[in-house]
Wavefront OBJ file of the C-alpha trace (Angstrom):
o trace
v 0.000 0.000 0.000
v 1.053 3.517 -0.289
v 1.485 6.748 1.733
v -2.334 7.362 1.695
v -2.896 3.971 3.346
v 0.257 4.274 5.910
v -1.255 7.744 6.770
v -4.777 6.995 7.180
v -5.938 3.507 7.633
v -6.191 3.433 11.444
v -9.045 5.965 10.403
v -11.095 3.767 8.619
v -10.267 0.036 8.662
v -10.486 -0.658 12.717
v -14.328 -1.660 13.227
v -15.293 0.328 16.561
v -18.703 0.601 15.765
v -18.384 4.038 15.595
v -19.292 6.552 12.471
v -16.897 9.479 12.106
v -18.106 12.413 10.446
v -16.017 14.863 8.158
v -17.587 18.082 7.992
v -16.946 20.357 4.998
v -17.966 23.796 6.710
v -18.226 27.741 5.126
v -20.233 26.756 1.645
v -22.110 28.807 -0.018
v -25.569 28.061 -0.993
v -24.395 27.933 -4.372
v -21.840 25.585 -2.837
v -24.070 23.343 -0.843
v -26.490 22.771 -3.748
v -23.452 21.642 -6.020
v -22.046 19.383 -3.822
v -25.590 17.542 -3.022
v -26.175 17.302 -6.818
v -22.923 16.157 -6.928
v -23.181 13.045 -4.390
v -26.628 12.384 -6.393
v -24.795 12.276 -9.384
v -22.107 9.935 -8.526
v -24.317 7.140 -6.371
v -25.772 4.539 -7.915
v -28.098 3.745 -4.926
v -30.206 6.062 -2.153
v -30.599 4.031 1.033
v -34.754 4.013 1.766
v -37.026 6.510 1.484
v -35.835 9.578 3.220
v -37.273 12.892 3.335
v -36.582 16.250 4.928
v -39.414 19.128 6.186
v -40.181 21.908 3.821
v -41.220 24.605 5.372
v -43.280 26.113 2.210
v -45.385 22.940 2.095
v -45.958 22.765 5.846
v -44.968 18.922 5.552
v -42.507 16.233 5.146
v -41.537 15.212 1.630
v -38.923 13.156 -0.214
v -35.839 13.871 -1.952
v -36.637 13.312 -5.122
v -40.170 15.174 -4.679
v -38.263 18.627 -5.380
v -35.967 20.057 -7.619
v -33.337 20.544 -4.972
v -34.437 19.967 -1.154
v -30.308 21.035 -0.679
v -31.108 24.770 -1.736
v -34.074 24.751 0.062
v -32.105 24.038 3.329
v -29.575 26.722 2.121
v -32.708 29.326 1.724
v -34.193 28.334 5.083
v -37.400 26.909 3.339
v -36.539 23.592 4.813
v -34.802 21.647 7.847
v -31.601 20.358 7.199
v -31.403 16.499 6.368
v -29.140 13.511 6.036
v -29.532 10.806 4.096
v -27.278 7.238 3.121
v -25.894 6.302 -0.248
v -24.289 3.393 -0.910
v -22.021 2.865 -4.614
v -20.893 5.866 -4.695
v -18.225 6.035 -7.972
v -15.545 8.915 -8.549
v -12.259 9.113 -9.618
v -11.903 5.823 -10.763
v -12.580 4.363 -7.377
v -15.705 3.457 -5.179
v -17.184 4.319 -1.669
v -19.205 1.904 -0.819
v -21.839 3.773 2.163
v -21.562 7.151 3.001
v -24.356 9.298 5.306
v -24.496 12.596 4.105
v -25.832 15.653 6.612
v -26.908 18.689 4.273
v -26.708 21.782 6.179
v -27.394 25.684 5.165
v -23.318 26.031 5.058
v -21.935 22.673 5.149
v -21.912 19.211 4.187
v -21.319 16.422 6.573
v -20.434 12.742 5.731
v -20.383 9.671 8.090
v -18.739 6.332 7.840
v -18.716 3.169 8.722
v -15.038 2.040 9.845
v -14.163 -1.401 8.785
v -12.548 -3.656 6.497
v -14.195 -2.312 3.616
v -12.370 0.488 3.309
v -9.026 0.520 1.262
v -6.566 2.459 0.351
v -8.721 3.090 -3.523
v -11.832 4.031 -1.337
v -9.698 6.295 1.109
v -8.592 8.064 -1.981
v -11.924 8.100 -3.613
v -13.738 9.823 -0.627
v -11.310 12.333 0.047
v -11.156 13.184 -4.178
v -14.871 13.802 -3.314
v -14.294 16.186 -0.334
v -11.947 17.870 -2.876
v -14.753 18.668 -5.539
v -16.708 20.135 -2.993
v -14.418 22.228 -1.876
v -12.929 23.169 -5.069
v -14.622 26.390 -5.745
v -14.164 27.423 -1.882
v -11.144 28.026 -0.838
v -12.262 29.606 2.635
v -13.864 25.885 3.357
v -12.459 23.956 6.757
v -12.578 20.916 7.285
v -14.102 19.896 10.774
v -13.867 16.463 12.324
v -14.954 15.532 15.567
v -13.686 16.149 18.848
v -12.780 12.737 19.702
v -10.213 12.969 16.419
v -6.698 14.357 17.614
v -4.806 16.916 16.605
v -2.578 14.655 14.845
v -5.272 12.742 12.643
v -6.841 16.647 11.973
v -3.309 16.868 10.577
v -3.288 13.763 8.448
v -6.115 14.533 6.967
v -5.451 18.118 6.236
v -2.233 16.552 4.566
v -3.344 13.689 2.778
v -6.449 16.595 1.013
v -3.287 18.902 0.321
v -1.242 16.310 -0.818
v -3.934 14.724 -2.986
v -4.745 18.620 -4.665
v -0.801 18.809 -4.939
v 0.807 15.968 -6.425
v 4.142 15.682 -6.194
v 6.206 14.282 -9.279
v 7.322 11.913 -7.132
v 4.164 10.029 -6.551
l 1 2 3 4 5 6 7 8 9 10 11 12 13 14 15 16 17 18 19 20 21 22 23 24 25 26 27 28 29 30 31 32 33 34 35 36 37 38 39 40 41 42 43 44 45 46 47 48 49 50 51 52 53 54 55 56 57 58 59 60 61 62 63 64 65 66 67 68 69 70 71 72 73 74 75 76 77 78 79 80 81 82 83 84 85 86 87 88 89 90 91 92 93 94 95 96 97 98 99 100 101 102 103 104 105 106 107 108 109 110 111 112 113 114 115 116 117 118 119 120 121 122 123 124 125 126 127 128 129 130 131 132 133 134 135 136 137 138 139 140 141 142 143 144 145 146 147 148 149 150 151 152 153 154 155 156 157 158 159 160 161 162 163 164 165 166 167 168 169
């Protein structure tokens, strides 16, 4: 395996039960609604049925019942949400479940650690964070408090490193 794996791994591959969340914060609207249309985009498969509250209907409604339930939440006509993909396919690699929180400034996804993940699917959800972020460069990542300062580094590395290739990788 490579640097990304050496780096990472104890992040994702030891089963605690536990789901980690990496928080992509300071989006615009603009930014938000991208990046859900984005993660639409790229999954193959929505987990259930799930729905978020929109304020201008006074009711609950699914996803795919609106345009864009992401700028809705960005406008305040609706509650944030989260929702689970699983399949999820970009840059040449796969993520196999991901929970996505959509926010009015921020998108949030959760994991599953295990023995699913790899170093391809590693790569392949941090390529992700890095389309989201790619027309904010005022973004921060936020991870949870539980995460220390060192694997906030890491991370903060590995998303530099990936946006910066070296010509020695």
């Amino acid at each position: 395996m490579g640097w990304l794996w050496n780096d990472l791994h104890h992040m994702f591959d030891n089963d605690d039960g536990s789901f980690p969340e990496i928080c992509i914060c300071g989006l615009s609207a603009e930014q938000v609604s991208a990046g859900y249309l984005f993660i639409r985009e790229i999954t193959d498969f929505v987990v259930g049925a799930p729905r978020f509250f929109n304020h201008e209907a006074k009711c609950e409604m699914g996803l795919d019942e609106v345009e864009n339930p992401a700028l809705l939440v960005c406008t305040k006509k609706a509650n944030p949400f989260h929702f689970m993909t699983r399949s999820i396919r970009y840059a040449k690699g796969t993520v196999h479940e991901l929970g996505v929180f959509i926010l009015n400034n921020a998108i949030a996804l959760d994991y599953e650690k295990g023995p699913i993940w790899g170093e391809r699917e590693i790569e392949t959800l941090l390529q992700m964070i890095l389309k989201i972020r790619a027309e904010s460069p005022d973004s921060v990542i936020r991870l949870e408090d539980a995460v220390s300062a060192n694997d906030r580094q890491l991370i903060e590395d590995a998303l530099d490193h990936l946006a910066n290739p070296r010509e020695d990788d």
